[in-house]
C-alpha positions in Angstrom: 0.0 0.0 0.0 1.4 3.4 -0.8 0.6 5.9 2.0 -0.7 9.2 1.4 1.0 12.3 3.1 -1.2 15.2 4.4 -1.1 19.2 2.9 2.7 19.8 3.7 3.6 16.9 4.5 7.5 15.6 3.6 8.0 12.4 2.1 11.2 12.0 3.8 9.8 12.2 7.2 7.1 10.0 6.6 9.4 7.2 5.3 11.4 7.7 8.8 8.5 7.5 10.4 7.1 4.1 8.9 10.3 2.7 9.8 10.4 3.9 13.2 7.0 2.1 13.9 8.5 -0.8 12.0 11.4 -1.3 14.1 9.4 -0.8 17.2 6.4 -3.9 16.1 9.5 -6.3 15.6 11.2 -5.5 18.5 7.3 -6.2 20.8 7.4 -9.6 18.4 10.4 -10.3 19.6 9.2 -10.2 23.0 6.3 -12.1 22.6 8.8 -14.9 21.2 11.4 -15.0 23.9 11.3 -18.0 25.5 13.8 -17.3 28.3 11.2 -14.9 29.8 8.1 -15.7 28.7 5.8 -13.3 29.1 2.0 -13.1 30.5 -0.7 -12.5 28.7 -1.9 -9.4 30.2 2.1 -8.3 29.7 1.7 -8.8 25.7 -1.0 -6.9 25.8 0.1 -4.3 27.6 2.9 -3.7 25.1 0.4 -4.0 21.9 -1.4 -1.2 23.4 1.9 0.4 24.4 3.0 0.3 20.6 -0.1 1.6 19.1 0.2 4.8 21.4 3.5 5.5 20.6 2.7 4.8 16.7 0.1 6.9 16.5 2.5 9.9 18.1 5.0 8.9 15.4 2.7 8.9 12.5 -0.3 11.1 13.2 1.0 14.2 11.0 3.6 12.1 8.7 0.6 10.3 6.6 -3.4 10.5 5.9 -5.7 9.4 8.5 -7.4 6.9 6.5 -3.6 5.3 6.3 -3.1 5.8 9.8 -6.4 3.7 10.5 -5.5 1.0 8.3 -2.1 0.6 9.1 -2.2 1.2 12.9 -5.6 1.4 14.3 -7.2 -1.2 12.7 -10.7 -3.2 14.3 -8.4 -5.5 15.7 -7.2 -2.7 17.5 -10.6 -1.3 18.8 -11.4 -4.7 20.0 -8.2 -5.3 21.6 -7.9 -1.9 23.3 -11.7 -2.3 24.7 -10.2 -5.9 26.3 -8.4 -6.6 29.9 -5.5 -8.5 29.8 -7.2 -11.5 31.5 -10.7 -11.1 29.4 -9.6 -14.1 27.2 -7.8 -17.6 28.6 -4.1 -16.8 28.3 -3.0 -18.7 25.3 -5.9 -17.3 23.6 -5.0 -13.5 24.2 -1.7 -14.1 23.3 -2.0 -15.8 20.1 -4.5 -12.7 19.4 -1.9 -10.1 19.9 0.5 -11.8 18.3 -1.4 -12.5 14.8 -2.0 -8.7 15.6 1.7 -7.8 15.8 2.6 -10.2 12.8 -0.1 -8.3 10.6 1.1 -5.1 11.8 4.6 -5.8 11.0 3.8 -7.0 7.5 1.9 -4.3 6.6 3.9 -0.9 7.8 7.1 -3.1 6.4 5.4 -2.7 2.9 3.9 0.5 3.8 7.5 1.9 4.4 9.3 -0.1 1.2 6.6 1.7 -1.0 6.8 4.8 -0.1 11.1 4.5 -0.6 10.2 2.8 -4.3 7.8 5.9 -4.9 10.6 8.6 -3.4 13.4 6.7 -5.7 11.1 6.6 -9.1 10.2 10.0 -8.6 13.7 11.6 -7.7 14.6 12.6 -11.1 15.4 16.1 -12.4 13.3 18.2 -14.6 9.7 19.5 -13.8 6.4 17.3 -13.0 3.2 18.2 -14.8 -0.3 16.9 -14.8 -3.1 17.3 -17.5 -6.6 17.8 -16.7 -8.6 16.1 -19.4 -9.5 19.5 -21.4 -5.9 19.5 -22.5 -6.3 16.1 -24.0 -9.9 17.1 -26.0 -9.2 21.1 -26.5 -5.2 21.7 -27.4 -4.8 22.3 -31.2 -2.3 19.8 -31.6 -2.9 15.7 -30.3 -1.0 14.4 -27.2 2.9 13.4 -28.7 2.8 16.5 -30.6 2.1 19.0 -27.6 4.6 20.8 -27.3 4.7 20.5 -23.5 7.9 23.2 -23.2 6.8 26.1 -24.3 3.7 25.5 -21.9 5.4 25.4 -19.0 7.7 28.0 -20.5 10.7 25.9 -19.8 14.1 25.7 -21.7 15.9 22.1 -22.0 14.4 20.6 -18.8 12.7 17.2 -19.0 9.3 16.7 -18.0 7.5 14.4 -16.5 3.7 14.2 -17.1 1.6 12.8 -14.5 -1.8 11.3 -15.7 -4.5 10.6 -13.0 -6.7 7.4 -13.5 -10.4 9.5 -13.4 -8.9 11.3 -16.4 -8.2 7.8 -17.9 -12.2 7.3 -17.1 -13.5 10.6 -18.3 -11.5 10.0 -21.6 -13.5 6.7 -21.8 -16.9 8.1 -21.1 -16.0 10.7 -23.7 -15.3 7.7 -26.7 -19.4 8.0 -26.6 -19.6 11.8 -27.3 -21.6 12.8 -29.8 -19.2 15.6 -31.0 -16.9 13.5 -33.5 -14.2 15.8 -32.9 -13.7 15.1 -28.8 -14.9 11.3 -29.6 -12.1 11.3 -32.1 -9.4 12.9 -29.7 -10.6 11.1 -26.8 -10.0 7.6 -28.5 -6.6 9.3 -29.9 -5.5 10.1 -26.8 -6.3 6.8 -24.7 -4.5 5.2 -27.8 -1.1 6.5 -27.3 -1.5 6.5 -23.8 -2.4 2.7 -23.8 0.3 1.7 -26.2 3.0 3.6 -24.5 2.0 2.3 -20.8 1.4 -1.7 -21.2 2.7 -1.5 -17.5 1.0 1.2 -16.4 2.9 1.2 -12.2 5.9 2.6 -15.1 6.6 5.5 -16.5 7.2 5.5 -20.2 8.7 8.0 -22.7 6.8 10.5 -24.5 8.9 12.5 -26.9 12.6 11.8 -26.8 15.3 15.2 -25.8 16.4 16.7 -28.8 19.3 19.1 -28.3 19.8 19.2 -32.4 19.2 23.1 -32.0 22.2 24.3 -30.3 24.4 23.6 -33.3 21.9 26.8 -34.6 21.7 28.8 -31.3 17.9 27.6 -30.6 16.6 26.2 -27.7 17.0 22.4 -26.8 14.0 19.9 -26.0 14.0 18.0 -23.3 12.7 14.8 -23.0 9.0 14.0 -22.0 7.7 10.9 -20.0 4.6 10.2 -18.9 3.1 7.7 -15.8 -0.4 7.1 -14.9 -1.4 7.8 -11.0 -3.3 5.2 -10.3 -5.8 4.8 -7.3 -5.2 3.6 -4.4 -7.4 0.2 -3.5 -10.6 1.2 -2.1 -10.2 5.0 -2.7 -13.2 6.7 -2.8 -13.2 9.4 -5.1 -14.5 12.5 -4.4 -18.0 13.7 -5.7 -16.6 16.1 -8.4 -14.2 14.8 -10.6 -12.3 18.0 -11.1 -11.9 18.5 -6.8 -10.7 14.6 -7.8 -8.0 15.8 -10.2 -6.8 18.6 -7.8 -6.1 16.9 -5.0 -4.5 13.5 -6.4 -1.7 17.0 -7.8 -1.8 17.8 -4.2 -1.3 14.3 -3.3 1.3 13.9 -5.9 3.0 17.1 -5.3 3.8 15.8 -1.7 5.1 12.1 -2.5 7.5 14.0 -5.8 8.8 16.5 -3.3 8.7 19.0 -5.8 5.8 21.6 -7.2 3.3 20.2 -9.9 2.1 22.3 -12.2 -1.7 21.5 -13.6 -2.7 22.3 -17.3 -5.8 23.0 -17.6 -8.4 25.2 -20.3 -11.3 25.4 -17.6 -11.1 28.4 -15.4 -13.2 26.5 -12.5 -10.2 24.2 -12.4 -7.5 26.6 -12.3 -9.2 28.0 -9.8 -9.2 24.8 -7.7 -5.8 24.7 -8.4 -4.5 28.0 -7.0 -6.7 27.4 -4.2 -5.3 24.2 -3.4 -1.7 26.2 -3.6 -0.8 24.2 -6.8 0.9 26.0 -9.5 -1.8 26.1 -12.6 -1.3 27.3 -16.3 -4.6 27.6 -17.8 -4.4 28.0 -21.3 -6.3 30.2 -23.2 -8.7 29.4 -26.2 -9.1 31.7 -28.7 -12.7 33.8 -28.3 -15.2 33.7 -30.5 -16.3 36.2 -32.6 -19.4 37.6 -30.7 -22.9 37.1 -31.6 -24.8 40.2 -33.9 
């Protein structure tokens, strides 16, 4: 499970963190297992409860509470914690705490290992963007031949493009519009996205660097990758999908350790955005010509 971190939080503390409640659950197994000095029941459970409190210190402003809740206070927990020591036969209590600990263990082990794969993927140079899905119907030009730099008004850095999964969904809903033009570029876009990404947990390139144009004096390309966020398991997304897209950025923005810019043409969403302290380019269509 990759944790989320809450508004400011730093991904580098929350990795300490996880490990800190890590090495504290395997050193309580390890006292459930000495057999020199075997210890009561009501002592085992005393140091459960002992290690929840002191987990809960260590983690309540390093990740989400929903994370918090399924990595420490679980309904084991709740049961456990509402308990005396002597409330079960001995052997019974113990071998309750300890699948307790042993669960606990496993899962803020992997908690902790995917939050240091998701810091080490994402420590690259360049800039991280993300595309709301008016960028993918509404910009002039298809998705490999956006030319991503001058958006973002960059020089030679690379980008990478971050893609959340409910824009993957609203591209699909939008295959069915009845404008052919955004059921065209809908279908274009998922294309490319689904041929460069047949594993979608990695990131794939987009348009290679091209530094050709410094033999002339122009300005180099970097290069452009792109990755799919994908939800977490049992997520429940929020009501409006554009609140949806802002704060998976705000999400992101926390795990890259480095700003996120959003790209959008809707001026509600770039107004999300800069409300949400994201940094937002919202680029403008050309007007109309007004009615007689």
């Amino acid at each position: 499970m990759l944790v989320s971190l809450p508004l400011g939080g730093n991904r580098q503390n929350a990795l300490k963190a996880l490990r800190k409640v890590h090495e504290d659950v395997i050193d309580a197994l390890k006292w459930s297992q000495d057999q020199d000095r075997p210890l009561h029941a009501q002592q085992l459970h005393s140091i459960y409860l002992q290690w929840v409190d002191r987990s809960v210190y260590t983690l309540r402003y390093q990740i989400s509470e929903s994370d918090l809740d399924n990595l420490v206070l679980t309904k084991r927990y709740w049961i456990l914690q509402s308990m005396h020591g002597e409330a079960l036969p001995p052997d019974r209590m113990k071998d309750l705490v300890v699948t307790e600990l042993e669960a606990r263990e496993t899962a803020v082990g992997l908690a902790a290992q995917r939050l240091a794969e998701q810091i080490e993927r994402w420590t690259r140079p360049g800039v991280f963007a993300m595309f709301d899905t008016s960028v993918f119907i509404h910009h002039d030009d298809k998705l490999e031949n956006i030319d991503i730099r001058e958006m973002l008004n960059l020089r030679g850095e690379a980008v990478h493009l971050l893609v959340p999964m409910v824009v993957i969904d609203e591209l699909d809903d939008l295959k069915q519009s009845k404008d052919r033009r955004i059921r065209w570029r809908a279908r274009h876009s998922l294309a490319v996205l689904d041929r460069l990404l047949p594993h979608p947990m990695q990131a794939a390139l987009l348009r290679a660097a091209d530094y050709t144009s410094l033999d002339t004096g122009g300005i180099p390309h970097g290069e452009v990758t792109v990755e799919v966020v994908l939800d977490k398991p049992g997520r429940v997304r929020l009501p409006i999908n554009d609140d949806e897209i802002v704060d998976q950025a705000v999400s992101a923005q926390a795990l890259a350790g480095k700003p996120i810019t959003l790209v959008t043409f809707d001026t509600g969403q770039s107004m999300r955005a800069r409300a949400a302290g994201l940094r937002c380019i919202k680029v403008e269509q050309q007007p109309e010509d007004p009615p007689a």
